[in-house]
C-alpha positions in Angstrom: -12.0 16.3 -15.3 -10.2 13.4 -14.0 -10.8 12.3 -10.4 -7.5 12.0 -8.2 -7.4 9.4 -5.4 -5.6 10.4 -2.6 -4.2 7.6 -1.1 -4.5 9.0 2.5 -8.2 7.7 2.1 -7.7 4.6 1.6 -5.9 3.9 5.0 -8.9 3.9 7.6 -10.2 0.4 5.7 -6.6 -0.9 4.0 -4.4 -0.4 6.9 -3.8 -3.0 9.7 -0.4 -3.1 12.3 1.4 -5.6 13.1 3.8 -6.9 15.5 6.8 -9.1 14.2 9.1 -9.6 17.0 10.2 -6.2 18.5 8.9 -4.5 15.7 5.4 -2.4 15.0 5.1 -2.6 10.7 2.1 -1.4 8.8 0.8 -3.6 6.4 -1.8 -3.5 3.9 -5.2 -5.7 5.2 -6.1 -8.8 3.1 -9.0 -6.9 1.4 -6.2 -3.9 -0.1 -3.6 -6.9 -0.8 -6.0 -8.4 -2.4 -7.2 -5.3 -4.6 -4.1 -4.1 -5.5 -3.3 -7.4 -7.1 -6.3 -7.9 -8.7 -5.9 -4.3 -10.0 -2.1 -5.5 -11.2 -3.5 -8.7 -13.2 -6.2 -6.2 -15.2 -3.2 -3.8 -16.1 -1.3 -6.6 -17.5 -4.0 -7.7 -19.3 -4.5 -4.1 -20.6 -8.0 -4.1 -19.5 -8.0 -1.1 -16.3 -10.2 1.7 -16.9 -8.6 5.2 -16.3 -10.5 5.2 -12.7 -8.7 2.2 -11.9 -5.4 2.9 -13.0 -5.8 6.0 -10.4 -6.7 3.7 -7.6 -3.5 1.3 -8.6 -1.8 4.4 -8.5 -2.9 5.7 -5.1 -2.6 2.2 -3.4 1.5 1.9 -5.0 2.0 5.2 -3.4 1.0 4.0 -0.1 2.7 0.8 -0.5 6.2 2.8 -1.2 5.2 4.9 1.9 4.9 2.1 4.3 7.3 0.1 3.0 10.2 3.1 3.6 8.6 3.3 7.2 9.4 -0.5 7.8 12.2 -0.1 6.5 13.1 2.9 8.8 11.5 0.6 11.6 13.7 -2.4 10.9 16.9 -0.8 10.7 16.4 1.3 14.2 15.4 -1.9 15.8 18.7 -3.4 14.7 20.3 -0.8 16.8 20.7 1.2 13.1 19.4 4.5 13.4 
């Protein structure tokens, strides 16, 4: 049985805030930046083990999630809502 990572635990150690001007964004600490990457080279070079290709998977669905929430951020601090 395969072993799903739910990407919801991954956000108490890879999640940071920060402030850019007016805006609040989430962004992905150093450390999870840093994973993920690593994590991307190793799938290019077809060597990720099936429990890493689940993390990879886990930490791209956060990264879609935060990134529509910044985006959603952005545009209503443009006066865009």
């Amino acid at each position: 049985m395969t072993t799903v990572l739910k990407p919801s635990t991954l956000i108490p150690e890879g999640l940071q805030v920060q402030q850019i001007n007016n805006l609040t964004l989430f962004k992905f600490t150093n450390e999870l930046g840093e994973r993920m990457q690593t994590l991307l080279d190793k799938k290019k070079a077809d060597d990720l083990s099936p429990d890493e290709a689940l993390e990879l998977e886990a930490i791209g669905e956060l990264d879609e999630i935060f990134s529509y929430i910044n985006a959603v951020i952005a545009a209503r601090g443009q006066g865009h809502s």
